[in-house]
PyMOL Python script that loads the backbone (N, CA, C, O; Angstrom):
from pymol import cmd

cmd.read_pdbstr("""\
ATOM      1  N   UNK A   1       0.854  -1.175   0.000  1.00  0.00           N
ATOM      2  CA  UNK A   1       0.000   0.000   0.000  1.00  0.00           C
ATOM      3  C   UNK A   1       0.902   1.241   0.000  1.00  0.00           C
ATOM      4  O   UNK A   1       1.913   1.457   0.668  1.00  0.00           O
ATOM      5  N   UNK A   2       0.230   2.072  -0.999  1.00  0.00           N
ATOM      6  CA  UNK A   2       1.249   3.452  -0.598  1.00  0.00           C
ATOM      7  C   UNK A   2       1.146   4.374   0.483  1.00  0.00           C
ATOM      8  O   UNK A   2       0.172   4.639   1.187  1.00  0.00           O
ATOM      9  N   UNK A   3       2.701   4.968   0.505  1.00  0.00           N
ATOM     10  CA  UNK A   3       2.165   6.084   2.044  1.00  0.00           C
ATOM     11  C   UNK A   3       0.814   7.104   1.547  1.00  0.00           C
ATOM     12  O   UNK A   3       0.047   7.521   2.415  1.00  0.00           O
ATOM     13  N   UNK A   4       0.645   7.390   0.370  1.00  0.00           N
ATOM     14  CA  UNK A   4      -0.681   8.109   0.565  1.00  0.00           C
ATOM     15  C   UNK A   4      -1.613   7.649   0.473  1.00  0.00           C
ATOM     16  O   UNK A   4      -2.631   8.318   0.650  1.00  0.00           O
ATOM     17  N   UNK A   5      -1.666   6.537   0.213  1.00  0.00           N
ATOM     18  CA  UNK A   5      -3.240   5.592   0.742  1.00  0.00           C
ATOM     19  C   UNK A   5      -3.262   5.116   2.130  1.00  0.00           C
ATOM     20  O   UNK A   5      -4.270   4.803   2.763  1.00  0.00           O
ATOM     21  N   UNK A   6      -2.048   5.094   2.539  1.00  0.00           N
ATOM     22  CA  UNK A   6      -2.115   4.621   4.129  1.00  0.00           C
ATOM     23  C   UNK A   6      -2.987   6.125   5.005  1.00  0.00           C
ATOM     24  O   UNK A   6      -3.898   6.141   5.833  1.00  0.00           O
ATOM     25  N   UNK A   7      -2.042   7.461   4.222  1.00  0.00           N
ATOM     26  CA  UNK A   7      -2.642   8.737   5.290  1.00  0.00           C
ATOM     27  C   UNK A   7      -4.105   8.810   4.637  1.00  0.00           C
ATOM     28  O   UNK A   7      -4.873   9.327   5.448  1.00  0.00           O
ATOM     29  N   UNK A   8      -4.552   8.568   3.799  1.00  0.00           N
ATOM     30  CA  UNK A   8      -5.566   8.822   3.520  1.00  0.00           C
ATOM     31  C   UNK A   8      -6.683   8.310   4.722  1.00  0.00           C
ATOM     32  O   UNK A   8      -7.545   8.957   5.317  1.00  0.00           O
ATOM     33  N   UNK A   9      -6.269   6.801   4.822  1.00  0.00           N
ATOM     34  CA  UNK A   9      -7.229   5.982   5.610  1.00  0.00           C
ATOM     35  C   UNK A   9      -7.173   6.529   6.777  1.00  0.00           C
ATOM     36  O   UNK A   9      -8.165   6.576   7.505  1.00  0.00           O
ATOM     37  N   UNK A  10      -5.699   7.148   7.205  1.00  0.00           N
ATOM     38  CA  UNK A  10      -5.727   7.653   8.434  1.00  0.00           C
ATOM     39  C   UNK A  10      -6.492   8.658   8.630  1.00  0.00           C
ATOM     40  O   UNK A  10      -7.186   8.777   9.639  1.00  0.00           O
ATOM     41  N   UNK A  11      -6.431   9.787   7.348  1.00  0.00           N
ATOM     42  CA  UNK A  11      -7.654  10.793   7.904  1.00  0.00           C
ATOM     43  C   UNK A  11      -9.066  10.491   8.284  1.00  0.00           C
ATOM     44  O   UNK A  11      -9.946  11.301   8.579  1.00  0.00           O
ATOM     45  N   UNK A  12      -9.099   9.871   8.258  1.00  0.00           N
ATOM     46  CA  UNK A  12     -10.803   9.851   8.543  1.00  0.00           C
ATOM     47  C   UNK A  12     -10.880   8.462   9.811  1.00  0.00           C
ATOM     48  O   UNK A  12     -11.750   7.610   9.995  1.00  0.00           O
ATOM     49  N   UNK A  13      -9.545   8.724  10.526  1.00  0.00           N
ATOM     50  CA  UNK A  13      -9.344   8.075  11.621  1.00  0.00           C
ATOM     51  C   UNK A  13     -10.579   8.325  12.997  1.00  0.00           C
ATOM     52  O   UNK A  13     -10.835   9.521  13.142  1.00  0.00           O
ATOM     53  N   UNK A  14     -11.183   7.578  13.776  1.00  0.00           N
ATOM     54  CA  UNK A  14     -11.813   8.194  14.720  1.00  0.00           C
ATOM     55  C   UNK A  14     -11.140   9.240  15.575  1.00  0.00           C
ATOM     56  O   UNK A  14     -11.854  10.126  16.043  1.00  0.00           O
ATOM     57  N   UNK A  15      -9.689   9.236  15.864  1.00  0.00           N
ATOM     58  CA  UNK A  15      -9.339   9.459  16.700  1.00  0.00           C
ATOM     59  C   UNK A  15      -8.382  11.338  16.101  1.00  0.00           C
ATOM     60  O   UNK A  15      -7.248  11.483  15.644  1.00  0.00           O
ATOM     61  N   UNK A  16      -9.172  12.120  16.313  1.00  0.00           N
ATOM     62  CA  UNK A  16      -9.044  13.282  15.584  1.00  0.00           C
ATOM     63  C   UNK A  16      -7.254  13.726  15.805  1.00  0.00           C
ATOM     64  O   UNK A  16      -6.741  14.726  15.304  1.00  0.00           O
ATOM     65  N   UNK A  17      -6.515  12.682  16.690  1.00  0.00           N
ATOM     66  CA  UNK A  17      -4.855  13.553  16.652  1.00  0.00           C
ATOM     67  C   UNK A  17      -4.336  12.653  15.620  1.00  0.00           C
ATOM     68  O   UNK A  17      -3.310  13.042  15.062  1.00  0.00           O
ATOM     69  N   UNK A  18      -5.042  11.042  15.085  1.00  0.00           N
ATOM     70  CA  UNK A  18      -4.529  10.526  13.882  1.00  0.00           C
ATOM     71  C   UNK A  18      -4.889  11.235  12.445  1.00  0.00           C
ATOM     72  O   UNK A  18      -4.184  11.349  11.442  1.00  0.00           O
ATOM     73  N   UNK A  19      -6.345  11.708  12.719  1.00  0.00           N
ATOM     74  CA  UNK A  19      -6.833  12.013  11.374  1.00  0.00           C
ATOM     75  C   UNK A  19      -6.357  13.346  11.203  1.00  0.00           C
ATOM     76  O   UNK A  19      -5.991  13.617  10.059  1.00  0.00           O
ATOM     77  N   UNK A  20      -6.266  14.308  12.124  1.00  0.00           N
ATOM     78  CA  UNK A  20      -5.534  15.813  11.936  1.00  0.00           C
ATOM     79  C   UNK A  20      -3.730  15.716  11.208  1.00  0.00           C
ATOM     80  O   UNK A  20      -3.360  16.248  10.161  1.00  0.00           O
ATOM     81  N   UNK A  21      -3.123  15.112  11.893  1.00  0.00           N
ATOM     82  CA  UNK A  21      -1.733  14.311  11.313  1.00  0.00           C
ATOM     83  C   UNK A  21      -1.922  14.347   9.939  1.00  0.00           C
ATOM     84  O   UNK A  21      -1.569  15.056   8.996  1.00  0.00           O
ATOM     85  N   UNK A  22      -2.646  13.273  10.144  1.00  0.00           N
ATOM     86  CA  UNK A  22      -2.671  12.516   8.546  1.00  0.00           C
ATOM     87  C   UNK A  22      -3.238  13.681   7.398  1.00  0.00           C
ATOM     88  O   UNK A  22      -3.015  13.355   6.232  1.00  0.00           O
ATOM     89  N   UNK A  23      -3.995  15.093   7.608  1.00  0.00           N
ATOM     90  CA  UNK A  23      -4.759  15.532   7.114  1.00  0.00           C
ATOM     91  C   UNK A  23      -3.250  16.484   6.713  1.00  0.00           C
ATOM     92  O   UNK A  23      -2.675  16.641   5.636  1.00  0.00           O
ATOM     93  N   UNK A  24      -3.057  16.813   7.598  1.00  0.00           N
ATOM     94  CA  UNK A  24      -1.616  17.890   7.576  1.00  0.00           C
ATOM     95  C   UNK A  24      -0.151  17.265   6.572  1.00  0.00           C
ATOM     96  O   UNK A  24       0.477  17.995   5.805  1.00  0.00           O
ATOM     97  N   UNK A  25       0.142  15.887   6.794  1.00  0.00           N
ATOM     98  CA  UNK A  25       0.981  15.145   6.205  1.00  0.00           C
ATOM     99  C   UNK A  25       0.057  15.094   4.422  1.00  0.00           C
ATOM    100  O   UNK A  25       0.977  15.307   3.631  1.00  0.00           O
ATOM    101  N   UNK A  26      -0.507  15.017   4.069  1.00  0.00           N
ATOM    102  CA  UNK A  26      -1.560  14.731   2.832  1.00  0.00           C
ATOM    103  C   UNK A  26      -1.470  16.311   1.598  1.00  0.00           C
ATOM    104  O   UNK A  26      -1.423  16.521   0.386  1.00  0.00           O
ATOM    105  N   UNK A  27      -1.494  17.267   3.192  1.00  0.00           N
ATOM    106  CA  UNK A  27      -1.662  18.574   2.471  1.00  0.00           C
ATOM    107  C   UNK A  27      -0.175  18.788   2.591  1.00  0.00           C
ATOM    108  O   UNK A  27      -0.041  20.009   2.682  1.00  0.00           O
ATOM    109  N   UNK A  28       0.905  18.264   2.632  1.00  0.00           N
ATOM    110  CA  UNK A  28       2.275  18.620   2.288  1.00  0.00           C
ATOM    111  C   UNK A  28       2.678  17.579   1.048  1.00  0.00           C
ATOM    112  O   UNK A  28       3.596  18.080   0.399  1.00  0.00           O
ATOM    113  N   UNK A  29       2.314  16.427   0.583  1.00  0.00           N
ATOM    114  CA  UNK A  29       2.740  15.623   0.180  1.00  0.00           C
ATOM    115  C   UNK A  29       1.923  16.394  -1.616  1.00  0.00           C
ATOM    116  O   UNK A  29       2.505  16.564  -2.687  1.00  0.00           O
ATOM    117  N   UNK A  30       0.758  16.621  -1.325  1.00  0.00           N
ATOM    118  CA  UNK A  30       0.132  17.843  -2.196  1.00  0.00           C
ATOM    119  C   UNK A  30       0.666  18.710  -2.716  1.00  0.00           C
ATOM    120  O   UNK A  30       0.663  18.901  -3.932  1.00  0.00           O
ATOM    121  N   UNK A  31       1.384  19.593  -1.634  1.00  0.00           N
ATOM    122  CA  UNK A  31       1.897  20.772  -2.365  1.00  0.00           C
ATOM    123  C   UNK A  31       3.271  20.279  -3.096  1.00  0.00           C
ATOM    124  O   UNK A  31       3.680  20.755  -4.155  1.00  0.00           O
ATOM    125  N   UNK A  32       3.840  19.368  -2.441  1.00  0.00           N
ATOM    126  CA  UNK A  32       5.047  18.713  -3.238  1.00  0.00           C
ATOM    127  C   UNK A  32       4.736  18.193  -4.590  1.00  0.00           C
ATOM    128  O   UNK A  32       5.148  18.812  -5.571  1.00  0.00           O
ATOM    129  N   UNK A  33       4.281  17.479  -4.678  1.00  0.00           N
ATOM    130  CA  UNK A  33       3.207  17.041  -6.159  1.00  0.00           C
ATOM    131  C   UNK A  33       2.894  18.025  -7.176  1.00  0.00           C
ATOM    132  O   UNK A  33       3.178  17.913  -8.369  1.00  0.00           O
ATOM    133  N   UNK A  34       2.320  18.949  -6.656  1.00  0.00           N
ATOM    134  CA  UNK A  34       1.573  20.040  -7.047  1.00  0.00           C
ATOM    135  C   UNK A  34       3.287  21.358  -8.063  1.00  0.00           C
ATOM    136  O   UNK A  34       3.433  22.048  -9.072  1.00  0.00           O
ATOM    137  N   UNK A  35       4.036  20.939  -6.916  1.00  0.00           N
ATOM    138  CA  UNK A  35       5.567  21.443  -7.721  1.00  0.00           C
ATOM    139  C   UNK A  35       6.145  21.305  -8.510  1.00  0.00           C
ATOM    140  O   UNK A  35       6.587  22.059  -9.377  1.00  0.00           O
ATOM    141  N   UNK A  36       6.271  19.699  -8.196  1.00  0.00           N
ATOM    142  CA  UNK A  36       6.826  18.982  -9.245  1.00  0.00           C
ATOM    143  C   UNK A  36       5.679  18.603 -10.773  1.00  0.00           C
ATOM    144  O   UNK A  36       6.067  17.707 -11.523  1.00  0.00           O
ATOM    145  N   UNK A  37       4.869  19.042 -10.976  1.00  0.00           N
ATOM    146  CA  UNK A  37       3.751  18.786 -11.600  1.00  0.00           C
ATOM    147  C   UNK A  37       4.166  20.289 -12.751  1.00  0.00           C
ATOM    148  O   UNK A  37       4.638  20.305 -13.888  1.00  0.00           O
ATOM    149  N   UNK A  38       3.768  21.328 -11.896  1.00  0.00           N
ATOM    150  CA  UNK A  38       4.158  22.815 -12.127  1.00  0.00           C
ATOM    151  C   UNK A  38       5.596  22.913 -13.311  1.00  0.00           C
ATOM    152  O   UNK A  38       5.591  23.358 -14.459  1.00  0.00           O
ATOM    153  N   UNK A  39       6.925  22.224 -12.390  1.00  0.00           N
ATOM    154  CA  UNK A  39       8.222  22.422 -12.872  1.00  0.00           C
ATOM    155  C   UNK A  39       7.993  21.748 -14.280  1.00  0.00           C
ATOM    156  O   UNK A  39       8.531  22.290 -15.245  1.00  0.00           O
ATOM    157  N   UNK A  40       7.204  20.560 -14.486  1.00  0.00           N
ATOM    158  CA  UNK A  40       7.227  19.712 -15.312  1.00  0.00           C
ATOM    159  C   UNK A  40       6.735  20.270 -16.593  1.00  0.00           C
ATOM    160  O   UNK A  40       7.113  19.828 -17.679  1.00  0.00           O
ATOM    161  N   UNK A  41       5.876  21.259 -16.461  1.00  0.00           N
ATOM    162  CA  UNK A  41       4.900  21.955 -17.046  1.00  0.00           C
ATOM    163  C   UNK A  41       5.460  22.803 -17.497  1.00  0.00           C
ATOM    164  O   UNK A  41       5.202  23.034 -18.678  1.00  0.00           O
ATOM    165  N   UNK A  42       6.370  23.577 -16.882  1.00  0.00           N
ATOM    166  CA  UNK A  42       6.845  24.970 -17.468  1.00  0.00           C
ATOM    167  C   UNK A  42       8.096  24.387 -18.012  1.00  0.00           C
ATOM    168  O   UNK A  42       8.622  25.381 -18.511  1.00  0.00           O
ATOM    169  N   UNK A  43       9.005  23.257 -18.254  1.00  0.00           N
ATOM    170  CA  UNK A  43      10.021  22.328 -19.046  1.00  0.00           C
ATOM    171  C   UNK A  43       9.658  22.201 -20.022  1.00  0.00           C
ATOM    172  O   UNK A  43      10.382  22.411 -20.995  1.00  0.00           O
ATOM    173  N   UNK A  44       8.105  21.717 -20.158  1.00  0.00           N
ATOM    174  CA  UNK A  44       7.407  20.854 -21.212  1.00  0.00           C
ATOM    175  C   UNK A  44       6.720  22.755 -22.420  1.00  0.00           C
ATOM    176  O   UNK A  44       5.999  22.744 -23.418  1.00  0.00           O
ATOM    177  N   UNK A  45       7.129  23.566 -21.964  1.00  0.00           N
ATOM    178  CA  UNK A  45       6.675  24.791 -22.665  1.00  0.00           C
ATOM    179  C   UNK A  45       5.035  25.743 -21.852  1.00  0.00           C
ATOM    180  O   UNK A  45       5.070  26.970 -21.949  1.00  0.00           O
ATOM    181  N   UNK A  46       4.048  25.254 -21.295  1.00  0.00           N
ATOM    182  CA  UNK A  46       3.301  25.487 -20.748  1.00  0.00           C
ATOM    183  C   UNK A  46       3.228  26.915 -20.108  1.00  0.00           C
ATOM    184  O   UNK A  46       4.129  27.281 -19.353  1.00  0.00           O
ATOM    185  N   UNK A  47       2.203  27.694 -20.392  1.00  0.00           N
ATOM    186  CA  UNK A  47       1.975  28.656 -19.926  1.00  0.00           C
ATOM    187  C   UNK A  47       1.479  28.810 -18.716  1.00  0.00           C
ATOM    188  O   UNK A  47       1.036  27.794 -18.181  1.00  0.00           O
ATOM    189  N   UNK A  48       1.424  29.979 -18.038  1.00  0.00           N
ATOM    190  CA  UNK A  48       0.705  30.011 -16.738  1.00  0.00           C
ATOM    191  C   UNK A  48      -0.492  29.776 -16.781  1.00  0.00           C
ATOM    192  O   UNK A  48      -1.141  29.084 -15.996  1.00  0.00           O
ATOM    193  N   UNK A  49      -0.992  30.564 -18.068  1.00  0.00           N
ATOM    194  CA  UNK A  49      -2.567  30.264 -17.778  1.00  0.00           C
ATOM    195  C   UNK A  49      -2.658  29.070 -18.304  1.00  0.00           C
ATOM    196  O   UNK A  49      -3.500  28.529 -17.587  1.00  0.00           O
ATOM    197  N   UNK A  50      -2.418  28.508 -18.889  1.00  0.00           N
ATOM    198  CA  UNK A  50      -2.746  26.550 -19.297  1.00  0.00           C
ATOM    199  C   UNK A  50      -2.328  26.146 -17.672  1.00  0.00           C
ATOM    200  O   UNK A  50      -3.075  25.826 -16.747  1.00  0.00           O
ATOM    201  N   UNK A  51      -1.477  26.228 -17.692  1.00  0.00           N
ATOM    202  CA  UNK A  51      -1.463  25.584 -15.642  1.00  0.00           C
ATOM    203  C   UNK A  51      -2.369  26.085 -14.824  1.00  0.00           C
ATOM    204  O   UNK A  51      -3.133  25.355 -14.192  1.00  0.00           O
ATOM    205  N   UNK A  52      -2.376  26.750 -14.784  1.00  0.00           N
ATOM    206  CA  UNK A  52      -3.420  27.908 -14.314  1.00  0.00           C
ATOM    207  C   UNK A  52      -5.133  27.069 -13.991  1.00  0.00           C
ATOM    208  O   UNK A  52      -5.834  26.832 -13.007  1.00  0.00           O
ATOM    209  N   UNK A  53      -5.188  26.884 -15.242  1.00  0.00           N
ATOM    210  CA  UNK A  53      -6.545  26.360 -16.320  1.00  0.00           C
ATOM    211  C   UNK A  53      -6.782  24.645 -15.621  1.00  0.00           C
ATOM    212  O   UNK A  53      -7.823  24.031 -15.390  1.00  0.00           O
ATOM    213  N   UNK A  54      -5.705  24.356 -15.481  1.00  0.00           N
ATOM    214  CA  UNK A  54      -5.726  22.807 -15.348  1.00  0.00           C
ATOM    215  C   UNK A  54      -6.257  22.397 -13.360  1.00  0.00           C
ATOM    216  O   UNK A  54      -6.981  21.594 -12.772  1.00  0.00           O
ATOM    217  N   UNK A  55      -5.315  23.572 -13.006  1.00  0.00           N
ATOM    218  CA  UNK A  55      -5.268  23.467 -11.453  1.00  0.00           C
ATOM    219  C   UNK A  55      -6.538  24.501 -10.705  1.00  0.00           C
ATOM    220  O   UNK A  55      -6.762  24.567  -9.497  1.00  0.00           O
ATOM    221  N   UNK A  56      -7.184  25.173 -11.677  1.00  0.00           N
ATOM    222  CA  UNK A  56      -8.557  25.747 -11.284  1.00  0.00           C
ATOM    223  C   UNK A  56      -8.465  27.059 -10.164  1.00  0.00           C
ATOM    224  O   UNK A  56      -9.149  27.390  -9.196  1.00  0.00           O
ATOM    225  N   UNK A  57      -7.273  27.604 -10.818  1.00  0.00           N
ATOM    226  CA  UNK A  57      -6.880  28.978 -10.007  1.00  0.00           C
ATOM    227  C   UNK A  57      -6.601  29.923 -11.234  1.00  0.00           C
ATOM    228  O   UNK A  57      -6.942  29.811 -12.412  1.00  0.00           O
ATOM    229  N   UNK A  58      -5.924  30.820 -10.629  1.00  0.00           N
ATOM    230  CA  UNK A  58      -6.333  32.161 -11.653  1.00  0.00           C
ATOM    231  C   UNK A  58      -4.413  31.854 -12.158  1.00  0.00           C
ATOM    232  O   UNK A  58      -3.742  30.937 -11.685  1.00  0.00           O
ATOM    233  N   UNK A  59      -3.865  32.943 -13.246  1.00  0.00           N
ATOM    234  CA  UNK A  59      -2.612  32.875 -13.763  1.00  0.00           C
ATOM    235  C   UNK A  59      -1.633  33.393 -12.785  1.00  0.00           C
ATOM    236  O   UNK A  59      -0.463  33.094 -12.548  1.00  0.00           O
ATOM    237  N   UNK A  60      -2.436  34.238 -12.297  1.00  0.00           N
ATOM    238  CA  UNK A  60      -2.025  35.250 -10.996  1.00  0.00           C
ATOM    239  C   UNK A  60      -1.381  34.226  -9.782  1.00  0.00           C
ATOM    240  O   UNK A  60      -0.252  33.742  -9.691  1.00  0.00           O
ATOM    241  N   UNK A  61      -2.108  34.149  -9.239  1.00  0.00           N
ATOM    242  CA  UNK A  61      -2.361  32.504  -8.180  1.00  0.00           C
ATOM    243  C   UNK A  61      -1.284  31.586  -8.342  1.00  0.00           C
ATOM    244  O   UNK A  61      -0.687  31.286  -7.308  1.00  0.00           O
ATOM    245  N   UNK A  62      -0.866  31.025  -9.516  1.00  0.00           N
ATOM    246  CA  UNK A  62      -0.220  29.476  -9.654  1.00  0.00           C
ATOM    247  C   UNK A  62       1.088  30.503 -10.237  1.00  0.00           C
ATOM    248  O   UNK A  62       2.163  29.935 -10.045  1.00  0.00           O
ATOM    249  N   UNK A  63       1.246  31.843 -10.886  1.00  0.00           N
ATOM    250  CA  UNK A  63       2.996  32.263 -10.964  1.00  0.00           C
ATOM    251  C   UNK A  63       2.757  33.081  -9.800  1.00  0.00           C
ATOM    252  O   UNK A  63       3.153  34.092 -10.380  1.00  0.00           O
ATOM    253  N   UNK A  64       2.493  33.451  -8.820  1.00  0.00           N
ATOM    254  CA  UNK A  64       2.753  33.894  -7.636  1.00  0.00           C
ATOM    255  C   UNK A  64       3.443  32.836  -6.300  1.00  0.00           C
ATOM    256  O   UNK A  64       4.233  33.108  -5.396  1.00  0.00           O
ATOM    257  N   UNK A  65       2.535  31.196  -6.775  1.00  0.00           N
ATOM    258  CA  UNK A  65       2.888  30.352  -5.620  1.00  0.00           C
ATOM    259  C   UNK A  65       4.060  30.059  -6.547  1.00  0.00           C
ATOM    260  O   UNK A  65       5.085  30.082  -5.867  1.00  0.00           O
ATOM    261  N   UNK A  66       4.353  29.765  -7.961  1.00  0.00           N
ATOM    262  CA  UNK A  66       5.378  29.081  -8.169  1.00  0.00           C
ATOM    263  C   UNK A  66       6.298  29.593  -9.351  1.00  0.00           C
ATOM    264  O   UNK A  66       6.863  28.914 -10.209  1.00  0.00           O
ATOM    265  N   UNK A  67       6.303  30.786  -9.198  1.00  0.00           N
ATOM    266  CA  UNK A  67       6.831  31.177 -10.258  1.00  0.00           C
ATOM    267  C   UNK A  67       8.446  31.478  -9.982  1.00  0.00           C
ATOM    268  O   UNK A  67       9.261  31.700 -10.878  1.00  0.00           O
ATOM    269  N   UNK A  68       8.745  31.439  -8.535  1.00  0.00           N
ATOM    270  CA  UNK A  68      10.361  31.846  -8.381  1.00  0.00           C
ATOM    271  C   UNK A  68      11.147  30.506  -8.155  1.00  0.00           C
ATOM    272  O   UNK A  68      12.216  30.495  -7.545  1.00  0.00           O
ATOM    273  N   UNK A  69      10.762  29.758  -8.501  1.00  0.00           N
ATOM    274  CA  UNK A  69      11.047  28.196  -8.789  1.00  0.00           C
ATOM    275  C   UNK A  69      11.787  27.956  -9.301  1.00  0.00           C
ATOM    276  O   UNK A  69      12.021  26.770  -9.531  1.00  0.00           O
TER     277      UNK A  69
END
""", "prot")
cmd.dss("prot")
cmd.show_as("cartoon", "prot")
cmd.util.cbc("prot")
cmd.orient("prot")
């Protein structure tokens, strides 16, 4: 099983200091993804607003979080 199917299951743990963890670990493993996704994009020729477009934020938004990359 992968670690993000393992935190996944964990979020929705009864026990709210597993599922908060797991919720926090999920939303870092995200933004890492979310980078490397980005870098891949602007290699591959991709504009802001086509990234932009894909990730459902404005052009503004996605070269502000990742544009000094």
């Amino acid at each position: 099983m992968s670690e993000a199917t393992k935190l996944a299951e964990r979020a929705g743990d009864q026990d709210p200091r597993i599922g908060l963890r797991a919720v926090a670990a999920l939303r870092r493993l995200l933004e890492q993804l979310e980078a490397v996704q980005v870098r891949s994009a602007r290699m591959k020729g991709w504009s802001w607003q086509d990234i932009a477009a894909e990730l459902g934020v404005s052009r503004q938004a996605v070269h502000k979080k990742h544009g000094r990359r």
